[in-house]
C-alpha positions, 0 to 999 in steps of 0.5 A: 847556455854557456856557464860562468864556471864549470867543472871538468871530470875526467875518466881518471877522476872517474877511476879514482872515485870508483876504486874508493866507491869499491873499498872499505870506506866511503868516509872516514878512511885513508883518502882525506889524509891523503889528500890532506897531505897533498894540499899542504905539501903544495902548498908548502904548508903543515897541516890542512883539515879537509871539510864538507865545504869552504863555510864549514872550513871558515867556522871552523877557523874562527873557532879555532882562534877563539872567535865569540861573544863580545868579539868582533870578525871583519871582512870585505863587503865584496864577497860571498855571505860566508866570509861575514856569516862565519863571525856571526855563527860564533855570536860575534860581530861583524863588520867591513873594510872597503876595497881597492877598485882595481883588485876588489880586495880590501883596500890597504889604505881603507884598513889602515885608517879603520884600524887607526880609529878602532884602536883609539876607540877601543873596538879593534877586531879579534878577527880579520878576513882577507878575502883574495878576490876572483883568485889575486892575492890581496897584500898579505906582507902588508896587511900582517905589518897592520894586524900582527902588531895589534894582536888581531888574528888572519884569516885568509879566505883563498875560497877562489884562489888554489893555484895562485902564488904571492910573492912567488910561493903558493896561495895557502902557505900561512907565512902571513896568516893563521889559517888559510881556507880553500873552496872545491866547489865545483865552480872553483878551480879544482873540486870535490864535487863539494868540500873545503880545506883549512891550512896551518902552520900552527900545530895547536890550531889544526888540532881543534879544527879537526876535533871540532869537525867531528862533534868534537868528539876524540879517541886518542888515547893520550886525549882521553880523560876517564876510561880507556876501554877500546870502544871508548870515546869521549866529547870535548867541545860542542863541534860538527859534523863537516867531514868530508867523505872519502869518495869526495876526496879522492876526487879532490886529489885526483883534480889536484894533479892538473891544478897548474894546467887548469890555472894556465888554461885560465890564464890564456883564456884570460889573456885572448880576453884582454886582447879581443875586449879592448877598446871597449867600454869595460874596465878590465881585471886586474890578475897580475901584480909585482907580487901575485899571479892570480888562480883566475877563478873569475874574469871580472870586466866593469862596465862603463855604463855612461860610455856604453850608453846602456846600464849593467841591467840590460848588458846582462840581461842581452847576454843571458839571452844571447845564451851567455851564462854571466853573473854578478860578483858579489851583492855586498854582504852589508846590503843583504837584508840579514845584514841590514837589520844588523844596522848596515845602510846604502852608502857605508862602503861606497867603493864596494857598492860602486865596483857592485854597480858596475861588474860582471863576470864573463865565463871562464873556465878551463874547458871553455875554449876559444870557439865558446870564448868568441861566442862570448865576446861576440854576444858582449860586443852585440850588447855593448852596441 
């Protein structure tokens, strides 16, 4: 089976976790600041908070900006549940914002009517959670332009898009958001085996994520209220435990070294995809735009069933036998059950619901290579028929 994604470890990652496996510290040592730095310093950002995974990186960010009760978070429908679930771990509501057919990011027009209404009722969010599709930047400059006025808080979910650039600059600088999260999954395009990082600009906000990802609990001596004994510490707030170990770090920055290389194998990949898929009846991704390069975590085709004369269903089902590892991206949050007794229906969001109808994502992945792509695009042709 050929996956849709897959990582790729090499014998200097392998090093890089031996040598910290043969240290002092297995967590809580050296390497997350290292690696900490090192994201920021790519991203041209001050300051990331290395956590044991992008959901952990989200709740954190929605707690850092004050998200609770009686607030509201909104999101896209056409993303991983934990763009939604990080609202709902704080007790506030959620809800959506539909999206742009070509990209799958929210769509401008879709938020810009939503907020019209909301301000006029009153209910506007506290929270707002831009989700850069399969790694293409959403309109960041314009979506600020929306919320920065109204006081509603930006969150950027770049959970698929570390390598890629909006207006030239890198995915993850915050010029247009609060905090910005990223994924080390390993299906992402670097990883850590497992991991997440949240980025700021904003001093006071990476302060609290950090306290809040362990226990809350501080021992900075400037921080402490009532002894200052060298064993001493103390609680501030009810936090976690989402730190990232130090073993898993330094995996994280030894992959980060080859994260331009792994964004341009995608690309070329993506590329032969284009040129081989044409003519047939798929619409085909969008990763290039006047003002965003895309990191490529995924290569979405949508697929015209009427031209095709066979459903989503059965191309997928003749992919996997043909030993093709597709997936679908994503199931709309607000058709989960969970989200559903919430009072979400079939036909809320019916552009994220048509996109879910028809896409697929092909593998792709730096390793993949043209010999496995051909196998790819053979097996595609063969169920297309």
């Amino acid at each position: 089976m050929i996956p849709y994604g897959q990582q790729e470890v090499t014998e200097k990652d392998v090093a890089e976790v031996v040598r910290v496996l043969r240290s002092h510290f297995l967590t809580q040592g050296p390497e997350v600041p290292r690696f900490e730095q090192a994201v920021a310093e790519y991203c041209g950002a001050a300051h990331a908070v290395a956590v044991n995974s992008a959901t952990s990186a989200l709740h954190l960010a929605c707690r850092a900006l004050g998200l609770g009760p009686g607030d509201t978070l909104w999101t896209s429908p056409i993303t991983f549940v934990a763009s939604a679930n990080c609202g709902a771990y704080c007790g506030a509501s959620v809800d959506f914002v539909d999206i742009d057919p070509a990209t799958g990011n929210i769509s401008l027009l879709a938020l810009e009517g939503k907020l019209t209404r909301a301000q006029a009722e009153g209910r506007l969010p506290k929270v707002l959670v831009v989700v850069h599709y399969a790694g293409l930047s959403a309109p960041m400059r314009e979506i600020a332009a929306l919320c920065r006025p109204l006081g509603i808080r930006i969150i950027e979910d770049a959970a698929h898009a570390i390598g890629g650039t909006y207006e030239n600059e890198p995915v993850g600088n915050c010029r247009y958001s609060d905090i910005v999260v990223f994924s080390f999954h390993p299906v992402k395009i670097i990883t850590s085996a497992e991991g997440g990082m949240a980025l700021t600009n904003n001093a006071t906000l990476a302060e609290r994520m950090r306290l809040l990802r362990s226990h809350g609990i501080t021992r900075e001596p400037q921080a402490l209220k009532y002894d200052d004994a060298p064993w001493y510490y103390e609680q501030h707030d009810l936090g976690y435990n989402y730190r990232m170990p130090d073993v898993l770090a330094a995996l994280g920055r030894s992959q980060l070294k080859r994260l331009d290389d792994y964004v341009a194998r995608r690309h070329a990949l993506a590329q032969r995809y284009d040129e081989l898929l044409a003519g047939l009846p798929l619409m085909l991704p969008t990763y290039e735009a006047p003002d965003a390069r895309s990191a490529l975590h995924l290569y979405v085709v949508q697929i015209d069933e009427e031209k095709a004369g066979k459903t989503r269903r059965e191309i997928f089902k003749a992919m996997r036998a043909a030993g093709i590892g597709v997936q679908v991206h994503y199931i709309p949050v607000h058709l989960q059950p969970f989200y559903r007794r919430l009072g979400f229906a079939p036909g809320d969001f019916p552009v994220a619901e048509a996109f879910y109808a028809r896409c697929m994502s092909l593998p792709l992945f730096p390793d993949l290579g043209e010999d496995r792509e051909d196998q790819v695009i053979s097996a595609l042709q063969g169920a297309l028929s």
